[in-house]
N, C-alpha and C positions, 0 to 999 in steps of 0.2 A: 383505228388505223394502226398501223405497224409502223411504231416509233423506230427510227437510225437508232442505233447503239447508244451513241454520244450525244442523244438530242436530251433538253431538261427534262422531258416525261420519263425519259427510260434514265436518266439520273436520279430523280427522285421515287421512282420506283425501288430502286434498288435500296435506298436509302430508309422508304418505308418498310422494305422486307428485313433490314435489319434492323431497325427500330421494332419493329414486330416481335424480331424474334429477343433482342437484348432485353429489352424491357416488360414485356409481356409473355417472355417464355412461348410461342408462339410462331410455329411453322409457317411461312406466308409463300404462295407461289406463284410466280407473273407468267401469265395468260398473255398471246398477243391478240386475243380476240373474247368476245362475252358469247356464250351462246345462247343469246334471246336478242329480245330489244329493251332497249334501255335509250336513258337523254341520251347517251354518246353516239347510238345510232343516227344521228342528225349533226355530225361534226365531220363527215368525208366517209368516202369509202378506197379502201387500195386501190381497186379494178372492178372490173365489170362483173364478176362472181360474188362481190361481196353487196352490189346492188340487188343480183340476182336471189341472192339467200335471204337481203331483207325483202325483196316481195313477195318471196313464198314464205313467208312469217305474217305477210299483211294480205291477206285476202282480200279485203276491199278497196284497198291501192287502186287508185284511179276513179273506183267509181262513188265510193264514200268517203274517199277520202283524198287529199290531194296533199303532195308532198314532190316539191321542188328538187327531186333526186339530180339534174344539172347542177342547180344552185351549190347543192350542199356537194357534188363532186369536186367543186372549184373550190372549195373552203380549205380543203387538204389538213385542219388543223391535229392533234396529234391530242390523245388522253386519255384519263386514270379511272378507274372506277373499284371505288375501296366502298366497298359491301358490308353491311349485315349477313350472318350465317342463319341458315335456318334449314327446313324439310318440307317440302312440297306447294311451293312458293305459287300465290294463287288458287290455293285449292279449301276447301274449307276445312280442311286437315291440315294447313300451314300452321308451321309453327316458327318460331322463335329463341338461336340461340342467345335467350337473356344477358347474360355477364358478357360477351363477345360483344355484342350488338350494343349495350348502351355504356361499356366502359372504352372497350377497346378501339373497336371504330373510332367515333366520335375525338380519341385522343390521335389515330394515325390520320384521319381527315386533317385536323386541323395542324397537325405537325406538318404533312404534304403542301397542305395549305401558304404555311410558313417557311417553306423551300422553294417551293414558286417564287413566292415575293421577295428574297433573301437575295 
């Protein structure tokens, strides 16, 4: 979803991209949206075009698969998705940016983490 300006996601967002860059030497840039599916796909959608992109991502929507797209319209909740880097994600040619992925992450998650609760 597309957090308000002022709201805690897009506070702590900002706060991750400069923790990113102070301490990790690291360009970070915020997305208002992922372009896949991921958990956050099940936490609201803006509008009716952002339901609409996730069923043309799910093919079997409805018939294999069933997901409360009212329910989670009502949910409106707002959120972060601080990723692993890598190259051809799902493919058998995916790979793994190493040092990113199990240093860097793991320390912006749990910093994120810790601004939430704060």
């Amino acid at each position: 979803r597309t957090a308000a300006v002022d709201s805690k996601v897009s506070i702590v967002c900002r706060e991750v991209i400069e923790r990113s860059h102070n301490v990790h030497n690291m360009k970070l840039l915020s997305r208002e949206f992922f372009p896949g599916i991921c958990d956050l796909s099940y936490l609201g959608f803006d509008d009716q075009e952002d339901i609409l992109s996730l069923k043309s991502e799910m093919p079997v929507l409805g018939s294999h698969y069933k997901l409360p797209l009212d329910d989670i319209s009502a949910l409106g909740a707002d959120g972060m998705n601080i990723s692993v880097i890598g190259r051809d994600i799902h493919k058998y040619t995916e790979r793994l940016n190493m040092p990113y992925s199990f240093k860097v992450t793991p320390d912006l998650v749990l910093y994120a983490i810790k601004r939430f609760l704060s």
